[in-house]
C-alpha positions as CSV (number, residue, x, y, z in Angstrom):
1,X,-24.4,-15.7,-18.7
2,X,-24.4,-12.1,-18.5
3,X,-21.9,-9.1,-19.3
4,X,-22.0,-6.3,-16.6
5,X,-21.2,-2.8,-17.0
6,X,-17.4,-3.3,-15.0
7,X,-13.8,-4.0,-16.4
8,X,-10.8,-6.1,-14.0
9,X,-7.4,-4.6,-13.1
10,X,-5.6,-7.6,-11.9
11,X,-2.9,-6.5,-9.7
12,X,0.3,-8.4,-10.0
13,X,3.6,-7.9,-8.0
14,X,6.8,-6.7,-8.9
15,X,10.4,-7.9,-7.6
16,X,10.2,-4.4,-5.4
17,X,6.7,-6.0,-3.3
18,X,8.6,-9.3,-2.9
19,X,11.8,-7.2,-1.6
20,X,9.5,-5.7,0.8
21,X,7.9,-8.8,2.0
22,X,11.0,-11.1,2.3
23,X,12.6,-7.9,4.4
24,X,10.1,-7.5,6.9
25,X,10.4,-8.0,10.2
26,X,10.0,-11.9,11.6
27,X,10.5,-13.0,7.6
28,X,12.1,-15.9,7.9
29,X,10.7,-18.2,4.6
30,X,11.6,-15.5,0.9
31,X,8.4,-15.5,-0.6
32,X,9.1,-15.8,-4.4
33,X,7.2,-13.7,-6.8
34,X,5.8,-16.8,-8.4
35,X,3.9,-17.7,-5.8
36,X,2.4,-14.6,-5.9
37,X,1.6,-14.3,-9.1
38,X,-0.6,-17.3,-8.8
39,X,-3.6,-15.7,-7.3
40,X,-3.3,-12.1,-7.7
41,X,-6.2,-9.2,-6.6
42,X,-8.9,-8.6,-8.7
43,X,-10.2,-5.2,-8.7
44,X,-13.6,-4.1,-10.8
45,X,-13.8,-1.2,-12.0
46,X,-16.6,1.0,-13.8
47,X,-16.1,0.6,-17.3
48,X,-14.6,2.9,-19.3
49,X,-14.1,3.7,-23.2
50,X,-9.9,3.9,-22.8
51,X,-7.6,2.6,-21.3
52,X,-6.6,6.3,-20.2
53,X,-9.6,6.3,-18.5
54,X,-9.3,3.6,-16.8
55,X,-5.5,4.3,-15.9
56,X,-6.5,8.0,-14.4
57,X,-8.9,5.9,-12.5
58,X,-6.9,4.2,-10.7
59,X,-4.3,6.9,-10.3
60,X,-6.7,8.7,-8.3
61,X,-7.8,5.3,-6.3
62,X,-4.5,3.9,-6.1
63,X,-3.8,4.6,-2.6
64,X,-6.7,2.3,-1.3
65,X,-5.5,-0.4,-3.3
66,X,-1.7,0.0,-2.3
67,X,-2.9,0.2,1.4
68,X,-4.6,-3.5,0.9
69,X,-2.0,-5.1,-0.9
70,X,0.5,-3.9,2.3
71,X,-2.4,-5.1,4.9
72,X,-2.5,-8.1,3.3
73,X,1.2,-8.9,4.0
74,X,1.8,-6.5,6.9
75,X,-0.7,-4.8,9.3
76,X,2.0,-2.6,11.5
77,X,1.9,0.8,8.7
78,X,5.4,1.7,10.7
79,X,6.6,-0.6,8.4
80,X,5.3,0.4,4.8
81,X,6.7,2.8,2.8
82,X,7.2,6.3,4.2
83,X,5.9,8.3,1.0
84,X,3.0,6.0,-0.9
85,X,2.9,7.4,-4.3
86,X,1.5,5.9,-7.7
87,X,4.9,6.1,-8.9
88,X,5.6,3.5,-6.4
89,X,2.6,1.8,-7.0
90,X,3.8,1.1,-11.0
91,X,6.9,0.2,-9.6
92,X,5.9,-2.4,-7.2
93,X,2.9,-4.0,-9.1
94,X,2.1,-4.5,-12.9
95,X,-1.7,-3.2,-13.6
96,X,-3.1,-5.7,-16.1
97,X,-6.6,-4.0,-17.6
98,X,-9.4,-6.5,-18.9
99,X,-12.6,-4.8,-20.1
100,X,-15.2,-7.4,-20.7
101,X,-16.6,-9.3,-17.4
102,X,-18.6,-12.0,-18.1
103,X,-20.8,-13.3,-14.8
104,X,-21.5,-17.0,-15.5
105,X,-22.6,-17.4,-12.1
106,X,-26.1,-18.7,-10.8
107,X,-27.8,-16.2,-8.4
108,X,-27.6,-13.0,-7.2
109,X,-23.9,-11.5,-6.9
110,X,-23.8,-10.5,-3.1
111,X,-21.3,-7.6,-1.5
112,X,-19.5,-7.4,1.1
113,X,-18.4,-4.8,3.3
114,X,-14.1,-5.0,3.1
């Protein structure tokens, strides 16, 4: 087992995401936020000495993160929120910071393009 040099920001929804979701167009089954909150996005991050740091991080690369978490639900953007902000972000998901990432798997780790 090895440590690497990245921390996790799990990225949980809030009752304002589910909102969202259950009022999109075509929803017909309310998604409840406890379904969600079963297998949440995973982020790594570089690893930083605060959790300041880190949080200024993502403020500057929340955006990218927002945008998937929308996609993931709903492609058509006519739909999302007019004005994305990171305000919105905070309100809509929880950020949940874990700074040690322990790879216990066998093999190289292999990337993806998203």
């Amino acid at each position: 087992m090895d440590s690497i040099n990245r921390q996790v920001a799990v990225i949980k929804p809030k009752s304002p995401y589910i909102q969202w979701i259950n009022s999109l167009p075509g929803s017909t089954d309310p998604v409840s936020i406890d379904e969600l909150k079963d297998d949440c996005t995973a982020i790594l991050l570089p690893h930083f000495d605060t959790e300041q740091e880190s949080l200024n991080f993502l403020k500057k690369n929340f955006r990218s993160i927002f945008e998937n978490e929308l996609f993931g639900w709903h492609t058509d953007e006519e739909d999302w929120p007019k004005k994305i902000s990171f305000r919105l972000f905070k309100e809509w998901f929880e950020i949940e910071l874990h700074t040690e990432v322990i790879d216990f798997g066998k093999g190289p780790i292999i990337i993806e393009k998203y």
